[in-house]
N, C-alpha and C positions, 0 to 999 in steps of 0.2 A: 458464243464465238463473236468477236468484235465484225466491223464492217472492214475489214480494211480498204478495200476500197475507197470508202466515204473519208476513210480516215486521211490516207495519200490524197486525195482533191483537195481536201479543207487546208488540207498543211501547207503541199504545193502550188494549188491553182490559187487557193482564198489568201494565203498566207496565214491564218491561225495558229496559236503556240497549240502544245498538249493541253493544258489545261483551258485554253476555250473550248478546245474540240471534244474534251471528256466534258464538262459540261452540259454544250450543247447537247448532245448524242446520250448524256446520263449512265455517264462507263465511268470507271474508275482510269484516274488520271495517274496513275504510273503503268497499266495497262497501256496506257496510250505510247506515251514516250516509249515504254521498254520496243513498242513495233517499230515508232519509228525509228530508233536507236538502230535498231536489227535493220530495217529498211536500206538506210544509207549503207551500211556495211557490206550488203548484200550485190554481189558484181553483175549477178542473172537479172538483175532488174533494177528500172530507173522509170523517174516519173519523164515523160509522157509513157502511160502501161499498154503492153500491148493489146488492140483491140478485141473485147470479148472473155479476155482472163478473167476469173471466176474466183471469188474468197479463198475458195480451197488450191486452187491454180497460188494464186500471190501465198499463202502458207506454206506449197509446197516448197516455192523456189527461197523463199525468208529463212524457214526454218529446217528444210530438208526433208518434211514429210507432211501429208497432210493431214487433218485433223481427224480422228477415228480411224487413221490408219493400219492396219493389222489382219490375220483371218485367226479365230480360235480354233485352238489345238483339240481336237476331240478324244484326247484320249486323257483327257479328264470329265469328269463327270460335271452338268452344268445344274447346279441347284433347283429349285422350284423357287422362282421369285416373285410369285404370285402368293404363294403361301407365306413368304417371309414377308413378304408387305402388310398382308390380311393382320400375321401376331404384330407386326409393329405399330399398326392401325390400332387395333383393338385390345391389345393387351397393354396394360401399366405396366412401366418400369423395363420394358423387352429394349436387349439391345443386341447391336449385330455379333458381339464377341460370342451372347448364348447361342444364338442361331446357328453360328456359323461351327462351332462347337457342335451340337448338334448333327450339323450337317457331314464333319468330318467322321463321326465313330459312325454313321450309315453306309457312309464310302467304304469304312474300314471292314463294318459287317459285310458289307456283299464285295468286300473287292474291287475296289473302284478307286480309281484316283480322284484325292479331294482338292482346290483350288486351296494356296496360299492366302489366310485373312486381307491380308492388301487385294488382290486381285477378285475377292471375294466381292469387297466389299465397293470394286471399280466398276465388277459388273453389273451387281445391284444399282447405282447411283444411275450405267447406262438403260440399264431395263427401264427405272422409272420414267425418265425422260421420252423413253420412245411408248412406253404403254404405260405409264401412270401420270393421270392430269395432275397435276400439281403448282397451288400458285408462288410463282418466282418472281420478287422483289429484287429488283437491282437495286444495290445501295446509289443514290445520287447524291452528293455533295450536300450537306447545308439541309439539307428535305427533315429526318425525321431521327427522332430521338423512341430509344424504346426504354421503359421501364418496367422493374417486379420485385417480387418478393425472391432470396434465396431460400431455399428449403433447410438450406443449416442453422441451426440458432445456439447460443454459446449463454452460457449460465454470469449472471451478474450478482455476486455473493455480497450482500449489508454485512459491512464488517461490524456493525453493533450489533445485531441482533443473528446473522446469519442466515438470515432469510435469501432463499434462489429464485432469481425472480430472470424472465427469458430477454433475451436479447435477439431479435430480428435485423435481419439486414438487407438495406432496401441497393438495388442495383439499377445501374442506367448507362445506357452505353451509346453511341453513334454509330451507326451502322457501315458510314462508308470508312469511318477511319479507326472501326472497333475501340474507342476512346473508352474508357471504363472508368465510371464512379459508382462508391458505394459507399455506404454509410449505417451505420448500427443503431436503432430504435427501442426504448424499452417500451413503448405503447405506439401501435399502428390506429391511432385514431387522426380524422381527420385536422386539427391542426397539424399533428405531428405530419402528416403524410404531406402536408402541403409544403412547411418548411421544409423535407427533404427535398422534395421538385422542387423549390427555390435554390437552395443548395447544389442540386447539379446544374442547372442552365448558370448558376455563377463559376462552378469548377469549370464547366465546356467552353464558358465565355463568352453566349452567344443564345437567343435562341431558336430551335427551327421549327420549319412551317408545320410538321405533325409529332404529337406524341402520341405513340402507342402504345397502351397500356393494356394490362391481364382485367379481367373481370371482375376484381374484386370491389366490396362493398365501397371503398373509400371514391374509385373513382368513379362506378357504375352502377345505377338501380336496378337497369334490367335492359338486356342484352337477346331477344327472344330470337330475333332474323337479322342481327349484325348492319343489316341498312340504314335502321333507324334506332340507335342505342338512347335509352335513356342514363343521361350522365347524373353524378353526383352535382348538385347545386354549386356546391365551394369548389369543385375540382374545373367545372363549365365556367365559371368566375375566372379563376387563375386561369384559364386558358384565354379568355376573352382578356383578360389584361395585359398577359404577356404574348400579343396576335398570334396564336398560334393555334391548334385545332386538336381535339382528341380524336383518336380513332381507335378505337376499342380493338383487342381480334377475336377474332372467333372465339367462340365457347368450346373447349376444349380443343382447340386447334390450334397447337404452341410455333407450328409453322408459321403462323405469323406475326411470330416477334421473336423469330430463330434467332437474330443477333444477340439478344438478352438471355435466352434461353441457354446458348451457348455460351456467355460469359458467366452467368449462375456457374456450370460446368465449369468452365476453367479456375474459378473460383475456389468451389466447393473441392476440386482433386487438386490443388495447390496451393495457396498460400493457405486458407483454412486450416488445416494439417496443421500450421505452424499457430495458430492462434487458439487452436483449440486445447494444447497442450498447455496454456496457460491458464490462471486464475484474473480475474480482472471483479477490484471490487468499485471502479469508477465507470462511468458510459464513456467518458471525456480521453480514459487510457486507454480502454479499447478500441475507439475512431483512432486514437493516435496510431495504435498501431497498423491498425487498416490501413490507413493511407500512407503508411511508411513502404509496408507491404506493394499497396496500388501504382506506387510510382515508381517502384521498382518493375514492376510487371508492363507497363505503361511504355519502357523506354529502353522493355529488351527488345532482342530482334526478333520477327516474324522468323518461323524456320521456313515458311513455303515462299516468301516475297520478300520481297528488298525493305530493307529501314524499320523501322519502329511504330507503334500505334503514335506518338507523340511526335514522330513527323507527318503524319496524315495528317494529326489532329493540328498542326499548324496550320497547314493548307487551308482544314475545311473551317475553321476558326472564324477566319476573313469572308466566309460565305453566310455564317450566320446570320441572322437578325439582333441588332442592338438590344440587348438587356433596355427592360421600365426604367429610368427615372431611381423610382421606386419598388419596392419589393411589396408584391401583395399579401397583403394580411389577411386570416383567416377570421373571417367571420361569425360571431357567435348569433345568433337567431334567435329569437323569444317575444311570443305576443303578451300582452298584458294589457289588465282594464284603466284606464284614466279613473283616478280616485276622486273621490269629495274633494278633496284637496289641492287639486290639479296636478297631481304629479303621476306618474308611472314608477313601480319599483323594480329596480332591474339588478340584480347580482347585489342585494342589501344596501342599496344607495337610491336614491331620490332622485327624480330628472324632472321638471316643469315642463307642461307642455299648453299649447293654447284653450283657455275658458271654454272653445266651441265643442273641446274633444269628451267632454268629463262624462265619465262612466261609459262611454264607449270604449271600445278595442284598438291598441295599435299597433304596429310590427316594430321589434327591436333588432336591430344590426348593429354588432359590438366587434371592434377591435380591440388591442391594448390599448387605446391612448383616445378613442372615440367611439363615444356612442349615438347611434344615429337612431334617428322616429319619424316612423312612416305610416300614411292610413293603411286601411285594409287593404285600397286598390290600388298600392302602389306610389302614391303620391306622398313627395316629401315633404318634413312638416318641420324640426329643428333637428340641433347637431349640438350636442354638446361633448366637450373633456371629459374622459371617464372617471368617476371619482378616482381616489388614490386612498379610501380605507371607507370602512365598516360604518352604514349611519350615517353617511356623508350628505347632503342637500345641496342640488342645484337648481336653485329660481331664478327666472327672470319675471321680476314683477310685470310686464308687460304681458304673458300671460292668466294673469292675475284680470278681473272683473273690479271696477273701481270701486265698489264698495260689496265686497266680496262678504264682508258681513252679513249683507241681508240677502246676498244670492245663491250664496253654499248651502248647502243640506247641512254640512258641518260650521260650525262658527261657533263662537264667542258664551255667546247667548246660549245655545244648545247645551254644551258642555258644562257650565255654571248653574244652568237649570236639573240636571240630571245630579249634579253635585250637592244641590242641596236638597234632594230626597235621601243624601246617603249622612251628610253630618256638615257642620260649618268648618271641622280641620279639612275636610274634602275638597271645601268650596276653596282655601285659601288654597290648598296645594295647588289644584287645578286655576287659577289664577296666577300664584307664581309658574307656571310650566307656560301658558297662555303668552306670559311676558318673556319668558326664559331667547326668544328668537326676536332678530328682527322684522321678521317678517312673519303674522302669526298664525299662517295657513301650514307652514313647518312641525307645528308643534303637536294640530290636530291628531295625527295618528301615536303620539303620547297619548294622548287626553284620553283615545281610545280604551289604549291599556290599560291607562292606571285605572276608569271607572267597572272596565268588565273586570275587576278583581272582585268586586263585588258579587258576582254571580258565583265563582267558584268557593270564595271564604266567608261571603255573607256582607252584610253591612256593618255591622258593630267590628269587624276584624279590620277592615277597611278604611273606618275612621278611625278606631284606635291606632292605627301603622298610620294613618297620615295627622294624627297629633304628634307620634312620636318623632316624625319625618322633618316637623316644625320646630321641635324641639331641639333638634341637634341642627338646625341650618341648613338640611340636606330635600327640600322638596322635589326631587327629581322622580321621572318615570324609574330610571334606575334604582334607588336607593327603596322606592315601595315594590319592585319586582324583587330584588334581594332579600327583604325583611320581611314582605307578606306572611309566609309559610311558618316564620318562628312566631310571629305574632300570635299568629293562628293559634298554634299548639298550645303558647303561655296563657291561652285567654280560654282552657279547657277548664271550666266549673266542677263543684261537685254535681250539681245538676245533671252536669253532661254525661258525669262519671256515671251516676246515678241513673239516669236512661239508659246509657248504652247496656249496665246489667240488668235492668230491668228486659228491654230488648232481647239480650242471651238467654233469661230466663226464661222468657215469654213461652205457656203451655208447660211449664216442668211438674210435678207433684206433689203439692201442698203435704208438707208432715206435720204433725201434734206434736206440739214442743215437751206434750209428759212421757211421752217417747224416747225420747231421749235424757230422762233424769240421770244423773251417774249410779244413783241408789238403787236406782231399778234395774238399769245393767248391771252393775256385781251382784245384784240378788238372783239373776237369770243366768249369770257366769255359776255361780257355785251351785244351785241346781241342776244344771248340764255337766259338771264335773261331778256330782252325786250321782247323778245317772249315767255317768259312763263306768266308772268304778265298781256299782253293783251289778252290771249287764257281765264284767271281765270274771267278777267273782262266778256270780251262776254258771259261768263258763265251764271253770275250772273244778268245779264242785258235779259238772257232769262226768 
């Protein structure tokens, strides 16, 4: 129930419009006007009010009756609303139509008159209020945005392959001016979830001081006494960039983020219906249609209040907090050790970082367009452009040690040393690759690969691939990674042939080669066919 009262001083003693005074006081501002709209019209009463009138005094004479006004009819039966609270509490999915259902065929068994579902369901709402605690959020203007998951999800069919793959849809709404966005996700992982939050605070235009969000993984670790939630990292980021605040609700307690909850619902029983009936083999035709849908629903009219969601949402537009600048990007995270070489490897690309770092640990934080390097504690170290392909190097010689020759574990020297234990085609490749950069701390993790081919193919495979490597012009890491393996194979001996059956034979059964004469088999064939012959005869002769 509003003050009215407070409402009448502010308007006529302070002079305040409605919308300072919804404001101030955190009511809904056509609540306000619609009183005092009523107020003026009203002949029984005029500001200065008379002394000691009471809220419910000023409603009777405004409206004609006062609030809770009525006595029940007792020749109806009044429900147990204790027990209907208990299933709605503790049971999934309970809603008042079964109850109340329910409650009608018990009236009917014993003869009882049952209450109308409307009335039914006015009385329960009064019960709660007067014997069920329950926390009640006034929507205030500009305050708080709520976000979730819808429970519907709609099939996204590969017209190449025909593979069905799910489509979730993420929902956000404003609570005082039920403004409703939503959007459709084929992966709820944390970038994705982050760009949808970016996505609704630019449809709302604005953003406010809380978002409340459900429990799940993307926004919250753990949630155990709702006082002190632990937030996801990327999601406490976005919230810190765009001044705004998470507040979780409760673990299984959708009361508080009923606004969203409710729009799920009006969602799910309306326009859904119409998009489920369709096939969509793009993500891009199915938002379109969503939001064709959205704005249509957005700028009908309220059936219980005046105007539309998308006249609120004008209102509360102007209260918001200015949109970043910038839109925050979701950050990828990953530690890695500083190489010989001074670089870190991050998503198959190369980053330089300072000589003091090497073989230690550092923390990586990547956007699309930059990657940032950080010690362990936090402190930052450089910033570089993210590559833009596979393989790519970025040095800043100033990281580099001035004569990085003789202070690397890796160099020059090393790799030329190790090459000529394997063959002098080795030594030249490994030299051409040495040179192959301008800077030749770049090349060291080549130099790596091409000499451990040695280990898996041997030596002689390794120098014959990198004579052939010379021969055709091609001394590259690439072209001895490509060719090793057929090398291999072509450079298979009879020797080799020759061990490996020896090997399969190894432990089998020596046999006497006059064992096997042919002369001696058919003289042992037609003896055995002599003696089968005579064995048939004595047979028959019994």
């Amino acid at each position: 129930m509003l003050d009215y009262k407070e409402i009448v001083t502010k308007h006529y003693a302070l002079g305040m419009s409605g919308s300072e005074i919804a404001r101030m006081m955190g009511v809904s501002k056509s609540g306000v006007n619609d009183f005092l709209r009523a107020f003026e019209r009203c002949e029984g009463l005029t500001f200065p009010m008379p002394e000691g009138i009471t809220n419910y005094g000023i409603a009777e004479k405004v409206y004609g009756k006062s609030p809770g006004e009525g006595v029940r009819d007792t020749s109806y039966e009044l429900p147990d609303f204790q027990d209907v609270n208990n299933k709605m509490e503790n049971r999934d999915n309970m809603t008042l139509v079964f109850l109340w259902n329910r409650y009608t065929r018990k009236c009917r068994a014993e003869e009882k008159k049952p209450y109308q579902y409307r009335q039914f369901c006015e009385l329960y709402s009064k019960w709660c209020e007067e014997n069920y605690e329950t926390a009640h959020f006034n929507a205030v203007i500009a305050q708080t945005m709520e976000v979730d998951f819808a429970g519907k999800t709609f099939n996204l069919i590969d017209n190449v392959t025909g593979e069905i793959s799910k489509i979730v849809v993420f929902v956000a709404i404003l609570p005082y001016s039920q403004y409703i966005y939503a959007e459709g996700m084929v992966s709820t992982k944390e970038p994705q979830w982050i760009e949808v939050n970016n996505h609704a605070l630019q449809y709302f235009g604005g953003v406010p001081s809380i978002v409340v969000c459900d429990n799940c993984k993307q926004a919250v670790t753990a949630n155990k006494d709702w006082i002190e939630p632990v937030l996801n990292k990327d999601y406490a980021e976005w919230a810190d960039h765009n001044h705004t605040a998470i507040l979780p609700a409760k673990v299984r307690k959708p009361k508080y983020k009923s606004s969203v909850e409710n729009a799920v619902g009006i969602l799910e029983k309306g326009l859904f219906h119409d998009l489920e009936e369709r096939k969509y083999f793009r993500l891009d035709q199915f938002n379109q249609d969503l939001w064709k849908k959205l704005d249509e629903l957005n700028n009908a009219p309220f059936k219980k209040k005046e105007h539309n969601r998308h006249y609120y949402w004008e209102e509360e537009r102007l209260e918001l907090m200015a949109l970043p600048s910038m839109q925050y990007q979701y950050m990828e995270r990953s530690i890695a050790k500083v190489s010989s070489d001074f670089h870190v490897r991050f998503d198959n690309a190369y980053y330089s970082i300072d000589k003091a770092f090497v073989h230690k640990q550092v923390v990586i934080r990547a956007t699309d367009t930059v990657v940032k390097i950080y010690g362990m504690d936090g402190t930052f170290l450089y910033e570089w452009p993210r590559a833009t392909h596979k393989g790519q190097w970025s040095t800043d010689p100033k990281h580099l040690p001035k004569d990085y020759q003789e202070y690397a574990e890796w160099n020059s020297t090393y790799f030329l040393r190790k090459a000529a234990v394997i063959g002098s085609s080795t030594v030249d490749v490994i030299n051409a690759v040495l040179r192959s950069r301008t800077i030749e701390v770049q090349t060291y993790r080549m130099c790596v690969g091409i000499l451990n081919f040695s280990k898996k193919y041997g030596k002689a495979v390794l120098e014959e691939c990198c004579r052939q490597a010379l021969e055709v012009d091609r001394p590259t890491y690439s072209y001895i990674k490509n060719s090793v393996s057929s090398v291999a194979d072509d450079m298979s001996t009879e020797q080799h042939v020759s061990e490996n059956i020896n090997a399969r034979n190894q432990g089998a059964l020596a046999m006497d080669t006059k064992k096997m004469d042919v002369d001696r088999l058919l003289s042992r064939s037609h003896d055995l066919a002599q003696s089968s012959r005579k064995e048939a005869s004595d047979e028959q002769d019994e």
